[in-house]
N, CA, C and O atoms as CSV, one atom per row, in Angstrom:
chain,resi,resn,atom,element,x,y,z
A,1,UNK,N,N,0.847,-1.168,0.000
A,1,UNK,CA,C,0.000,0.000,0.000
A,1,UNK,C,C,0.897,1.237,0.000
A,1,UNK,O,O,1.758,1.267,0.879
A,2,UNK,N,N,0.806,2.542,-1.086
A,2,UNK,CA,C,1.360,2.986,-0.807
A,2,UNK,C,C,0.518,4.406,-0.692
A,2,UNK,O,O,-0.517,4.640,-1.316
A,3,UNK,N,N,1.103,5.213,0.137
A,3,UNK,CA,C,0.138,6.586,0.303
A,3,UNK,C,C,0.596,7.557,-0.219
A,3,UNK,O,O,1.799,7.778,-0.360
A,4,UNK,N,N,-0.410,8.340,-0.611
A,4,UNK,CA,C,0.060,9.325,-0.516
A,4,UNK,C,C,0.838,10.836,0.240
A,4,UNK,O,O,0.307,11.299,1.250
A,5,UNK,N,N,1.750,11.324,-0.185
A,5,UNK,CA,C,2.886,12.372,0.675
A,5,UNK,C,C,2.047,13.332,1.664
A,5,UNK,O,O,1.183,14.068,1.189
A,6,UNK,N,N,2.312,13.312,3.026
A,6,UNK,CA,C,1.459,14.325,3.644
A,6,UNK,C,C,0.162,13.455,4.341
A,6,UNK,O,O,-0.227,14.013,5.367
A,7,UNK,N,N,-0.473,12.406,4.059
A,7,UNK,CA,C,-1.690,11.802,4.155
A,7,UNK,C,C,-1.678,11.459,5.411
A,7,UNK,O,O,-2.822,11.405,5.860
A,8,UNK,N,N,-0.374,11.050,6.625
A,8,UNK,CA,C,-0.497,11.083,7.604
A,8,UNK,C,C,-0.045,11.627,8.429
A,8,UNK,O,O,1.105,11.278,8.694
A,9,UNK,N,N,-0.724,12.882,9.382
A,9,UNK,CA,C,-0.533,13.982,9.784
A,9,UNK,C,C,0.068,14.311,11.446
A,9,UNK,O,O,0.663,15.311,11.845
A,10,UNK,N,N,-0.384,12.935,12.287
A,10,UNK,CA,C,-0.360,12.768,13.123
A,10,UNK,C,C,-0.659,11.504,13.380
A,10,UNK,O,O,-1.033,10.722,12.506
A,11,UNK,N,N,-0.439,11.040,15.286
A,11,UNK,CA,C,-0.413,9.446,15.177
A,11,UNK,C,C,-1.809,9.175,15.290
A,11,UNK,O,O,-1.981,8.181,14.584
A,12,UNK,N,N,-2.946,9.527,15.810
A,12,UNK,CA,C,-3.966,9.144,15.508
A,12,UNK,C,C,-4.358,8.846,13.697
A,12,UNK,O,O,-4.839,7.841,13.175
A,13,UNK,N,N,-3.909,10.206,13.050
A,13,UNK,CA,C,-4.143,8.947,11.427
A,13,UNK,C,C,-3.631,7.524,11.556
A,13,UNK,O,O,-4.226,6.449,11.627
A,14,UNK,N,N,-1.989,7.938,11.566
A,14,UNK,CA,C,-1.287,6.473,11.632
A,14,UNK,C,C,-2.104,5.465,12.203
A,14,UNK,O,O,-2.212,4.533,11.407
A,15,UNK,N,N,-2.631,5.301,13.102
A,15,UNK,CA,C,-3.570,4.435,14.388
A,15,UNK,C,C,-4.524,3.680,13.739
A,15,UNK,O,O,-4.669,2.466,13.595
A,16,UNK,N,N,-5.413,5.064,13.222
A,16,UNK,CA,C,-6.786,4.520,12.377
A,16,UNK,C,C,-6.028,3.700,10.857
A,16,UNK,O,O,-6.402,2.619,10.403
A,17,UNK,N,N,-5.518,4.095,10.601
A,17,UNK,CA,C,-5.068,3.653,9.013
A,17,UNK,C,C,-4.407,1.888,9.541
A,17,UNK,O,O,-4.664,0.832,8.963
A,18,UNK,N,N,-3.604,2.057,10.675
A,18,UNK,CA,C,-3.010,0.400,11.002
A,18,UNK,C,C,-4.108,-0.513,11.031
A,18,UNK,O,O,-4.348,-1.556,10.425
A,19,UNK,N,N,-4.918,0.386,12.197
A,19,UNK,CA,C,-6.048,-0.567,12.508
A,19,UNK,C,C,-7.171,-0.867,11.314
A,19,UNK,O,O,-7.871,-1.877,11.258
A,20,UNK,N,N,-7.180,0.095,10.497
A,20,UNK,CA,C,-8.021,-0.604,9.749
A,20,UNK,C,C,-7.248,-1.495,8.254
A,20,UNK,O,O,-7.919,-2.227,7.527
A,21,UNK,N,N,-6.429,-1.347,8.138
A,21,UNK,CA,C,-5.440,-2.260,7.385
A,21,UNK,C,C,-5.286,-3.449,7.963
A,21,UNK,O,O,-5.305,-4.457,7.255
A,22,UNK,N,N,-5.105,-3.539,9.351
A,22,UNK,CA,C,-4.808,-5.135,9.804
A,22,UNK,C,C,-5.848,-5.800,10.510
A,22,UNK,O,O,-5.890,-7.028,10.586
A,23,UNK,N,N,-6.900,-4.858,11.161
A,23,UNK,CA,C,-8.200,-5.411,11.887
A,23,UNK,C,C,-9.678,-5.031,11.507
A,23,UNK,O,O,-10.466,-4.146,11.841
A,24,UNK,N,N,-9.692,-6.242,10.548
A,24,UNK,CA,C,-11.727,-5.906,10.510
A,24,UNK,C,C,-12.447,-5.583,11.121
A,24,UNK,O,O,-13.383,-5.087,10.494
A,25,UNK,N,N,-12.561,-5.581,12.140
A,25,UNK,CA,C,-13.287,-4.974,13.230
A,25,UNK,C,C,-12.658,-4.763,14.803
A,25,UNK,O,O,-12.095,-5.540,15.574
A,26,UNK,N,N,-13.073,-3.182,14.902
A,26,UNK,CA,C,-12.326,-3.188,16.737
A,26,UNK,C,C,-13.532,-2.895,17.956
A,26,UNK,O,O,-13.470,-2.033,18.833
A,27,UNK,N,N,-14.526,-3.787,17.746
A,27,UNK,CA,C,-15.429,-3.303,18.332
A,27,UNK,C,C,-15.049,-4.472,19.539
A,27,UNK,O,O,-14.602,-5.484,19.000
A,28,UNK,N,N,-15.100,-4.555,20.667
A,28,UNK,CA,C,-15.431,-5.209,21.627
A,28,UNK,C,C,-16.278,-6.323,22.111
A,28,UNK,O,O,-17.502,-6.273,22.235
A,29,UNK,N,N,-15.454,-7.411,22.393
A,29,UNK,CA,C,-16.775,-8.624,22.411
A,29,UNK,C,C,-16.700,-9.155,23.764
A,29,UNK,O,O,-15.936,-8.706,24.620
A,30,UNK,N,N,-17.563,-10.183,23.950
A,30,UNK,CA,C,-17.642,-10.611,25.404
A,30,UNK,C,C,-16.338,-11.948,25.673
A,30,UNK,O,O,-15.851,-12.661,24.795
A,31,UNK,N,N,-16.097,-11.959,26.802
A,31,UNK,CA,C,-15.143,-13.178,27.202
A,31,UNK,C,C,-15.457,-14.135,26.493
A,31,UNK,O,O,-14.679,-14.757,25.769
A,32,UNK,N,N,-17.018,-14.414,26.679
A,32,UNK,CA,C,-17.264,-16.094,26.367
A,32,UNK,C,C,-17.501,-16.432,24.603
A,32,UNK,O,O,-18.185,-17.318,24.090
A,33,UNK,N,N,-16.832,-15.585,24.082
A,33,UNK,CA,C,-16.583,-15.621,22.468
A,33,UNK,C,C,-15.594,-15.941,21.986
A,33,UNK,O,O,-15.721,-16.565,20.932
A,34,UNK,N,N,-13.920,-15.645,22.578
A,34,UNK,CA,C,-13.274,-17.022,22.161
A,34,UNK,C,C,-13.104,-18.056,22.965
A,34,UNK,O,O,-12.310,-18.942,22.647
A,35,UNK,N,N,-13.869,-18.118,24.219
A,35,UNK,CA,C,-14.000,-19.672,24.866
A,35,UNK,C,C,-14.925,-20.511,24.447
A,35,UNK,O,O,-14.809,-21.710,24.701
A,36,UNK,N,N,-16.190,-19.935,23.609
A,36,UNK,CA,C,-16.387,-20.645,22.797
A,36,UNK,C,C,-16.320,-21.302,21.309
A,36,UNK,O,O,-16.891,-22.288,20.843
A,37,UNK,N,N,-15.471,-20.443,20.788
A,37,UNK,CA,C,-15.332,-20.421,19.386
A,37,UNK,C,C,-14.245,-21.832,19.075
A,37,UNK,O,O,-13.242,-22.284,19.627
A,38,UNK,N,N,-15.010,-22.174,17.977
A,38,UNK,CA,C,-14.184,-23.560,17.482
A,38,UNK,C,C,-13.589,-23.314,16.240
A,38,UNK,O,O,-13.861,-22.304,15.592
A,39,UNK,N,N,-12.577,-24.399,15.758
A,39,UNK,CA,C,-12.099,-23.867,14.453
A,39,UNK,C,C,-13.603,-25.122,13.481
A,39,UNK,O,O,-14.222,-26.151,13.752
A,40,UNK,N,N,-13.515,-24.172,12.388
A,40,UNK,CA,C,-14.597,-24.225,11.569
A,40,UNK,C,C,-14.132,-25.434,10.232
A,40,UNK,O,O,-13.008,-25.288,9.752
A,41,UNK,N,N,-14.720,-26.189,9.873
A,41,UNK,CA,C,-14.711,-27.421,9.145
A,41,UNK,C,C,-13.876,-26.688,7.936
A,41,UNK,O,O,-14.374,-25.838,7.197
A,42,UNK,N,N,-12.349,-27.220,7.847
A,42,UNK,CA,C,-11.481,-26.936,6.283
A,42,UNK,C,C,-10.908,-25.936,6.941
A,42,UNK,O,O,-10.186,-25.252,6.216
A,43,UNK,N,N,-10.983,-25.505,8.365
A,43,UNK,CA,C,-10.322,-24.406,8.003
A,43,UNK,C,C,-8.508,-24.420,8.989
A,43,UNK,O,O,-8.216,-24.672,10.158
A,44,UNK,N,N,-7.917,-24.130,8.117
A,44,UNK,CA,C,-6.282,-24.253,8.424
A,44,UNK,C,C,-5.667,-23.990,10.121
A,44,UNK,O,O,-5.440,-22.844,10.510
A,45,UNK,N,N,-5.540,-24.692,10.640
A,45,UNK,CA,C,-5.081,-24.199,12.217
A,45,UNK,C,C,-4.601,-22.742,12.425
A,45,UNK,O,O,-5.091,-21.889,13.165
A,46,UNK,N,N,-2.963,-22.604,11.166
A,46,UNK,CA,C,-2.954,-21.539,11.545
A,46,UNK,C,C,-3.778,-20.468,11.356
A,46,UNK,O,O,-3.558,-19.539,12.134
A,47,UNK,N,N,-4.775,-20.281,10.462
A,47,UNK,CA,C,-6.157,-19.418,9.872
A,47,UNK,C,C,-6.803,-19.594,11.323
A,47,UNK,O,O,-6.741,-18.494,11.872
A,48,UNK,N,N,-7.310,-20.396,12.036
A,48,UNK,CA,C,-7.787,-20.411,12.913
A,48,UNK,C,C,-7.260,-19.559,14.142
A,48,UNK,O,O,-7.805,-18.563,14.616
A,49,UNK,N,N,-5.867,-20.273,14.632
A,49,UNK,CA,C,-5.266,-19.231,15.714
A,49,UNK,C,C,-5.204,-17.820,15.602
A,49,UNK,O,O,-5.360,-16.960,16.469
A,50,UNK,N,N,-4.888,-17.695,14.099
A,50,UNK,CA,C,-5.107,-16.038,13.742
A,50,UNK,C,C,-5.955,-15.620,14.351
A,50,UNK,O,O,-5.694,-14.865,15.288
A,51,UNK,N,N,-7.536,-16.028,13.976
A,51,UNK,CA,C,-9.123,-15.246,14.289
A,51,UNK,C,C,-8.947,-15.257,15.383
A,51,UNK,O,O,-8.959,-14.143,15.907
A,52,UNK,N,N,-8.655,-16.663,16.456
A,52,UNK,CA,C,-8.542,-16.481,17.821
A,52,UNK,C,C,-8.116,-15.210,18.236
A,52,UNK,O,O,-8.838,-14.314,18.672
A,53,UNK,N,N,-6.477,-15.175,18.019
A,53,UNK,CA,C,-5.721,-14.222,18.248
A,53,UNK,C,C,-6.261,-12.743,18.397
A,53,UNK,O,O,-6.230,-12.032,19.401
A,54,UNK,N,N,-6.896,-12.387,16.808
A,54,UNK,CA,C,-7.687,-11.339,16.586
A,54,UNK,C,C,-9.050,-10.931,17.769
A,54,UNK,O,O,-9.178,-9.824,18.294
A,55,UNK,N,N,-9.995,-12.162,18.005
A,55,UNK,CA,C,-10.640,-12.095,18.920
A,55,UNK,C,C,-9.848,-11.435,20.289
A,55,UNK,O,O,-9.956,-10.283,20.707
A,56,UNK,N,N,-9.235,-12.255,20.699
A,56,UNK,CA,C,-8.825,-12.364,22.472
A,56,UNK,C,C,-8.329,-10.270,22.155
A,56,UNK,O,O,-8.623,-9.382,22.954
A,57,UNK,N,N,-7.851,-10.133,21.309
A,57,UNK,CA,C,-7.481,-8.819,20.963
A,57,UNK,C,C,-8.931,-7.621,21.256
A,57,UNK,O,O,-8.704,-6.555,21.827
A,58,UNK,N,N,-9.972,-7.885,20.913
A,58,UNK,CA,C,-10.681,-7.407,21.191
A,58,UNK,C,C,-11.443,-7.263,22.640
A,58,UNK,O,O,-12.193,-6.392,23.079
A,59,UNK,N,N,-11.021,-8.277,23.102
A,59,UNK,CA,C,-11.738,-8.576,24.810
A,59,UNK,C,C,-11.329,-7.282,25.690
A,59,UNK,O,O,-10.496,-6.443,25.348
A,60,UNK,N,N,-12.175,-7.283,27.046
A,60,UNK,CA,C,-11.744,-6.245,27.080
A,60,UNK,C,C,-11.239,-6.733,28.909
A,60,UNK,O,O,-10.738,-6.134,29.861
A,61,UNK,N,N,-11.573,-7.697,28.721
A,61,UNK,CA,C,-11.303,-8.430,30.087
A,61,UNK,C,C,-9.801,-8.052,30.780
A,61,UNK,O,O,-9.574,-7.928,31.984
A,62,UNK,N,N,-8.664,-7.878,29.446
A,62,UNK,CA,C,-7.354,-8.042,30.565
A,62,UNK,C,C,-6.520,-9.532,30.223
A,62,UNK,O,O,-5.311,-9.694,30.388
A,63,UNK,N,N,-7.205,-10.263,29.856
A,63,UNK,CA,C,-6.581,-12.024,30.233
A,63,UNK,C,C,-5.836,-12.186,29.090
A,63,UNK,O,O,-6.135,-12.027,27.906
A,64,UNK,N,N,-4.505,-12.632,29.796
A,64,UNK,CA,C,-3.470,-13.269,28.760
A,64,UNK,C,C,-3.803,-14.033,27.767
A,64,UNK,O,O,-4.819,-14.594,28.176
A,65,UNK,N,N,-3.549,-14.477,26.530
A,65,UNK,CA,C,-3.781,-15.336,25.554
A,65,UNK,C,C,-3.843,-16.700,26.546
A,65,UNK,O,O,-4.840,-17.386,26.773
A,66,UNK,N,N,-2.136,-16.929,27.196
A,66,UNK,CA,C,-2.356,-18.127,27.629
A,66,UNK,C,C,-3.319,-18.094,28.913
A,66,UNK,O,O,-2.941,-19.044,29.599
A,67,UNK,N,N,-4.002,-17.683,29.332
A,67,UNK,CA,C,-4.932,-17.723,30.182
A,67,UNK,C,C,-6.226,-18.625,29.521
A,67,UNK,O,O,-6.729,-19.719,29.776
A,68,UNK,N,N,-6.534,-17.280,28.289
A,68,UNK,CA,C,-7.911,-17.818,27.265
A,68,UNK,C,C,-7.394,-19.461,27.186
A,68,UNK,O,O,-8.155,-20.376,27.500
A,69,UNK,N,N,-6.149,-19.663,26.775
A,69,UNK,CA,C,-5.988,-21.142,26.112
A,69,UNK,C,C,-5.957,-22.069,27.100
A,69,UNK,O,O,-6.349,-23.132,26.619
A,70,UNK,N,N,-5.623,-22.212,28.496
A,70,UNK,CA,C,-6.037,-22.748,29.527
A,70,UNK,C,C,-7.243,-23.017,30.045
A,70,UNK,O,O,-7.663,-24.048,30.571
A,71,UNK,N,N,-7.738,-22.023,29.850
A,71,UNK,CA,C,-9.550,-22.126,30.299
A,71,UNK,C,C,-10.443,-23.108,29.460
A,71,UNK,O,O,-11.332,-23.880,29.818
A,72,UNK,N,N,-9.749,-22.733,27.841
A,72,UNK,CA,C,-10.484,-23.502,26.764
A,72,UNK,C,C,-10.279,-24.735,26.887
A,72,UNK,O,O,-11.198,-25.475,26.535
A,73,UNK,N,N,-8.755,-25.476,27.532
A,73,UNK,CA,C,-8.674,-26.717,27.699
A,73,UNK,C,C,-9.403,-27.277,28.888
A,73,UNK,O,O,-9.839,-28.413,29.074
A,74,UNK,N,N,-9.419,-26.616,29.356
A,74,UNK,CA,C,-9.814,-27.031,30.873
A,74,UNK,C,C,-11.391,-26.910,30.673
A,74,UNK,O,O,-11.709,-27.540,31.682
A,75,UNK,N,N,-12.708,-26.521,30.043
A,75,UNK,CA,C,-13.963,-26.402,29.614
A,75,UNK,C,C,-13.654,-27.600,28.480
A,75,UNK,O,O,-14.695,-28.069,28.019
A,76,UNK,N,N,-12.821,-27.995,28.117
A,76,UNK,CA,C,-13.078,-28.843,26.970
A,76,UNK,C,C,-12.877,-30.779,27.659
A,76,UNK,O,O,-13.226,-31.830,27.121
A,77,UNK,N,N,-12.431,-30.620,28.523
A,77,UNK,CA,C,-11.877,-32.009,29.577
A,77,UNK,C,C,-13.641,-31.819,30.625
A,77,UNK,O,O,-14.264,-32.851,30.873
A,78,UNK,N,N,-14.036,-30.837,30.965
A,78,UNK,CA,C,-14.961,-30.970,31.354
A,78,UNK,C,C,-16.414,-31.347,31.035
A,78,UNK,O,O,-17.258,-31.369,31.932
């Protein structure tokens, strides 16, 4: 991508322009959305950990990745 000279003026452009280049959406979701989320039939592990990733990114909880991934094992043995 390349921009044009001048187009980013300050770091809030920079901010909005990252975020919307690398994240489809930054809206906020609940905890129990990637503890429940499964990977989806065909679809590639690493494609999967990505969305995870992307999710837990949105939470607004605080909790480490490896936290989320502990919990998920530990709900999944149960």
């Amino acid at each position: 991508m390349k921009l044009p000279e001048g187009s980013i003026k300050n770091w809030n452009d920079l901010k909005k322009l990252f975020l919307t280049r690398f994240f489809e959406d930054d809206s906020e979701i609940a905890m129990t959305t990637p503890l429940t989320t499964r990977q989806q039939k065909g679809e590639l592990v690493k494609a999967f950990v990505k969305r995870f990733q992307n999710m837990k990114l949105r939470c607004p909880s605080g909790m480490t990745q490896a936290t989320l991934v502990t919990a998920i094992i530990y709900k999944s043995h149960s």
